[in-house]
C-alpha positions as CSV (number, residue, x, y, z in Angstrom):
1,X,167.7,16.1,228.9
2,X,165.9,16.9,226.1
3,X,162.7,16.1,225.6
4,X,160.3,12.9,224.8
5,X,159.7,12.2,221.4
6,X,155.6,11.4,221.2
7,X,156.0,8.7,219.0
8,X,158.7,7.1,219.8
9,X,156.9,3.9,222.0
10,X,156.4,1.4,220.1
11,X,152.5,0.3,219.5
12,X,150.6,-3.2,218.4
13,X,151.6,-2.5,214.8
14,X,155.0,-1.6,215.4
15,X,156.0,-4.5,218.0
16,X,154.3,-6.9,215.2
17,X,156.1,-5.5,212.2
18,X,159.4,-5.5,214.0
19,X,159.0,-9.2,214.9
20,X,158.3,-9.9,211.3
21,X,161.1,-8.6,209.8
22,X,163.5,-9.9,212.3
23,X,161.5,-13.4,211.6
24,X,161.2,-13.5,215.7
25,X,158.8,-16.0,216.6
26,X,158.0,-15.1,221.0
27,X,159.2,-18.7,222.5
28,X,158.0,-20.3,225.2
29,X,161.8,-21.3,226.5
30,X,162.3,-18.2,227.0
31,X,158.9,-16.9,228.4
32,X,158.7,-14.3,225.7
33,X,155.6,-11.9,225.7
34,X,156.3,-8.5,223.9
35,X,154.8,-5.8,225.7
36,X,152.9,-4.2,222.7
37,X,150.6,-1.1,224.8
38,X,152.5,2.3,225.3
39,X,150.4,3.5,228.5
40,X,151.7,0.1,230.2
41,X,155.5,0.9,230.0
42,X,154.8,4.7,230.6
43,X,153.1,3.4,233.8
44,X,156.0,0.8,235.0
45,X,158.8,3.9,234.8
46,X,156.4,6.1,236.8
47,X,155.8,3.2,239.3
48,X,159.4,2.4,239.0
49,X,160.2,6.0,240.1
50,X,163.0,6.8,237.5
51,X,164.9,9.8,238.0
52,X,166.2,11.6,235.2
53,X,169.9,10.7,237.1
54,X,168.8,7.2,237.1
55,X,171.2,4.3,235.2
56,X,168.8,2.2,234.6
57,X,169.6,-1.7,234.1
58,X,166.7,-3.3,232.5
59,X,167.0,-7.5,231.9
60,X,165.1,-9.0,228.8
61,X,164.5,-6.0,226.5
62,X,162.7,-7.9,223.7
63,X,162.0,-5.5,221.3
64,X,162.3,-3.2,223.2
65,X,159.2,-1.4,224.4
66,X,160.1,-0.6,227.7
67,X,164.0,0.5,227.2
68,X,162.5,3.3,225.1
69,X,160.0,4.3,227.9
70,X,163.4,3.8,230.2
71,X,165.4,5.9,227.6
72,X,163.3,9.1,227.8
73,X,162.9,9.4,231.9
74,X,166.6,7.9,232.9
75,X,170.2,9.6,232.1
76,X,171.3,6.0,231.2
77,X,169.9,2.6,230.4
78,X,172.0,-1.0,229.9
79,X,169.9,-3.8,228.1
80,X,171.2,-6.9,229.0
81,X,169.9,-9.7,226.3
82,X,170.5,-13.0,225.6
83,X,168.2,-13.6,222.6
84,X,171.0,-13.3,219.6
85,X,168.6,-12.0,217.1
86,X,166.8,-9.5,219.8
87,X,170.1,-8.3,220.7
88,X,171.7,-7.5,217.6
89,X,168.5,-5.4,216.4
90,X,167.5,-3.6,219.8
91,X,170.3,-1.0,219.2
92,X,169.4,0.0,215.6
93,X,165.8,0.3,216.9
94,X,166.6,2.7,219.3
95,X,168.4,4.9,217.1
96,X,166.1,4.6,214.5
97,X,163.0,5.8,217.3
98,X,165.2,8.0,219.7
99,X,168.3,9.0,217.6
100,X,168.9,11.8,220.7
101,X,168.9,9.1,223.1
102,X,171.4,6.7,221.2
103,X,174.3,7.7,222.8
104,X,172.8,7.1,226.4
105,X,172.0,3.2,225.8
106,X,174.5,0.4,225.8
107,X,173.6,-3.5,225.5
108,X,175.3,-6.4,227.1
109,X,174.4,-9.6,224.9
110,X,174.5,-12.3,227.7
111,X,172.6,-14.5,229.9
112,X,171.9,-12.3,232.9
113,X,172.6,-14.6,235.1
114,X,176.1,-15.0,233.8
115,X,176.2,-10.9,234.0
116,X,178.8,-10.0,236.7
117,X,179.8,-6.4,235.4
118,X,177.9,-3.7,233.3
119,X,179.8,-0.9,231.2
120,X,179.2,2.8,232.4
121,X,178.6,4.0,235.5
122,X,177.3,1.9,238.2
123,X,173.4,1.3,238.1
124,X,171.1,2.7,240.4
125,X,167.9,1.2,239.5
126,X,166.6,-2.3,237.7
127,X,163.4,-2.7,235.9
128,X,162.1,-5.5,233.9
129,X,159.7,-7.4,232.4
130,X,161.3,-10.8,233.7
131,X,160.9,-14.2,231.7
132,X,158.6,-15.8,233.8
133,X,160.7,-19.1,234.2
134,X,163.5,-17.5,235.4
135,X,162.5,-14.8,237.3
136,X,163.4,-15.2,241.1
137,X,167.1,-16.5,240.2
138,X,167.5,-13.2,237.6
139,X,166.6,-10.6,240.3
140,X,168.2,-12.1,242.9
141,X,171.7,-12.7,240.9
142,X,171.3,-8.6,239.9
143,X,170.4,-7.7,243.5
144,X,173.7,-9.4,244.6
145,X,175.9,-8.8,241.7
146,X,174.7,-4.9,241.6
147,X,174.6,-3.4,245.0
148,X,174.5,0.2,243.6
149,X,171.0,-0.8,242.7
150,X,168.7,1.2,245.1
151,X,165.5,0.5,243.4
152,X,163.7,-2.1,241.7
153,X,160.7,-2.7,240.0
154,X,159.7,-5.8,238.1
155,X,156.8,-7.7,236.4
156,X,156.4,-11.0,236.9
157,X,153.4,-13.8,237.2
158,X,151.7,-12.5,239.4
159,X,152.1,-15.8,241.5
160,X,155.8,-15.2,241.6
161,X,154.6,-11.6,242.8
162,X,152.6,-12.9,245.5
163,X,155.6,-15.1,247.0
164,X,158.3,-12.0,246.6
165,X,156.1,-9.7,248.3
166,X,154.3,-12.5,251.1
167,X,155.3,-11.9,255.0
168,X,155.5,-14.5,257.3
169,X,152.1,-16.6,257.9
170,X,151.8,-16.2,254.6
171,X,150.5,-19.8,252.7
172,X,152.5,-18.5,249.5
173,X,155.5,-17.2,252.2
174,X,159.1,-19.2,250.7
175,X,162.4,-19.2,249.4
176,X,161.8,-16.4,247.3
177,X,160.1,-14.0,249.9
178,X,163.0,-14.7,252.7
179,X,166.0,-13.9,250.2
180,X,164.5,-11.1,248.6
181,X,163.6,-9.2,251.7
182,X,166.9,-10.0,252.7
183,X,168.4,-7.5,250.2
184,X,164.9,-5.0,250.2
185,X,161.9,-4.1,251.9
186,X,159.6,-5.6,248.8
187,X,155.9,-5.0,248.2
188,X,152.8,-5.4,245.2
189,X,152.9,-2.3,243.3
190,X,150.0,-3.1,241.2
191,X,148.7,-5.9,238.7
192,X,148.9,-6.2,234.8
193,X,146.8,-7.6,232.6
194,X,147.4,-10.1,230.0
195,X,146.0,-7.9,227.1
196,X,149.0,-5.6,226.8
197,X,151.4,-8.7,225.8
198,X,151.9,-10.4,222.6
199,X,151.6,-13.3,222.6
200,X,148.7,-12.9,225.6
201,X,150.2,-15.2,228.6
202,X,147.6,-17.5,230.0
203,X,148.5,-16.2,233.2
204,X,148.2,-12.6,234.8
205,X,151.2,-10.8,235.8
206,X,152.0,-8.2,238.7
207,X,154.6,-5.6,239.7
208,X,157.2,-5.7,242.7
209,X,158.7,-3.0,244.0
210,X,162.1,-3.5,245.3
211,X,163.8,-0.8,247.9
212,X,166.8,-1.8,249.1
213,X,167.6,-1.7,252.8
214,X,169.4,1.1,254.0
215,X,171.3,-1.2,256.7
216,X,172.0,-5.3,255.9
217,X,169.9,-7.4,258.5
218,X,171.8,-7.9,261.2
219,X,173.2,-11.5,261.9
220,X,176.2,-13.2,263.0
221,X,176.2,-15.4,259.9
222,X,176.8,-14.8,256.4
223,X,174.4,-13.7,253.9
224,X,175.7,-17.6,252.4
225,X,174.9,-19.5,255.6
226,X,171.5,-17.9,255.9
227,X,170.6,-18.9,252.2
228,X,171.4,-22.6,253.0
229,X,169.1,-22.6,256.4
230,X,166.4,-21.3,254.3
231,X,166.5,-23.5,251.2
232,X,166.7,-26.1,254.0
233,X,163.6,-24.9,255.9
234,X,161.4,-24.5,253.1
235,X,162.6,-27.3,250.9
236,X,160.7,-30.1,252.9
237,X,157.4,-28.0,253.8
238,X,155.3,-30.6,255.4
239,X,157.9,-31.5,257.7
240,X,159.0,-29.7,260.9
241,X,161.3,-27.3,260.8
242,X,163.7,-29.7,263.3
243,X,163.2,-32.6,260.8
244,X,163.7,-30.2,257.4
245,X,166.6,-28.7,259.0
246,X,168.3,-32.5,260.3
247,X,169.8,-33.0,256.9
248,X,171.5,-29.0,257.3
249,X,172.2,-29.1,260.4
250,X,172.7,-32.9,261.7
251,X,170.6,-34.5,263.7
């Protein structure tokens, strides 16, 4: 591999100037915030642990700070995008900032969650700055879709980061925190503040780490019939779990 170019990250002036002359305005839809600080993406990759084998699949690119961090530490990265403006400029910019890279990127312009096969060789790790409205369904469609993925690291609100990474007796312990540990051992891997976005969020965001288990959890149902016995425990939480479960399971 050869090595990082110093100035290829893109900075406050360069995420803004980009932006303008694509005329992207960050929508709240879509939970856009552009990650605009350099340091902040250098630190996800090294929190994310990516190995210079690494095929990295990274979900919501924007403009592409962090697939350029991704691009100099991993032998491969796939950008999947649904943004049809975003999309159809991230590939100039990375040949434009890491022409030596080029070759190792490819884009998928989709919905993630529509995303059932990636080109190239089979990812190994996922990181992401996930849209905030969307972010448990995204990771948990990639975890399922992508079992090649070993590692994952993602920033999210750091609410949604709370419930991912909550054990049991946990107040913020749900649907989220069951189905993710059922694919990975998951834990905080640190907290992010809202001045290295643009637009600044008016809520703080943390990272996940995601490891996935070595051996499934063992059960004589399917991964399927355990889903629907937790959306059905936790969908009714003041009742008792007999009473949220009668409508599952009959009374």
């Amino acid at each position: 591999m050869s090595s990082p170019t110093p100035d290829a990250l893109l900075g406050p002036a360069d995420v803004r100037e980009l932006a303008a002359a694509l005329g992207v305005r960050p929508t709240k839809q879509r939970g856009q915030n552009f990650v605009i600080d350099a340091n902040t993406v250098r630190r996800i990759v090294r929190t994310a642990d990516v190995h210079p084998e690494d095929v990295v699949v990274e979900v919501g690119p924007g403009l592409g700070s962090l697939t350029l961090a991704l691009l100099q530490a991993a032998d491969r990265v796939t950008a999947v995008e649904i943004d049809d403006v975003l999309a159809a400029a991230l590939p100039a910019t990375v040949a434009a900032r890491m022409p030596d890279r080029a070759d190792r990127f490819a884009l998928v312009h989709s919905d993630a969650m529509h995303v059932t096969e990636l080109p190239g060789p089979a990812p190994t790790a996922l990181v992401a700055n996930l849209p905030y409205n969307v972010a448990v369904p995204v990771l948990l469609h990639m975890l399922d879709t992508f079992p090649s993925i070993e590692r994952t690291l993602v920033m999210v609100q750091s609410e949604v980061a709370d419930r991912l990474a909550a054990t049991p007796g946990s107040k913020v312990y749900g649907v989220p925190s069951v189905k993710a540990n059922w694919y990975a051992e998951v834990k905080r891997a640190g907290a992010i503040g809202r001045n290295v976005f643009w637009p600044a969020p008016n809520v703080d965001s943390g990272l996940v780490s995601l490891v996935r288990r070595a051996e499934p959890i063992k059960t004589t149902a399917t991964k399927k019939e355990v889903f629907a016995v937790v959306d059905a425990a936790f969908a009714q939480r003041r009742k008792t779990l007999r009473a949220a479960l009668a409508g599952w399971a009959g009374s």
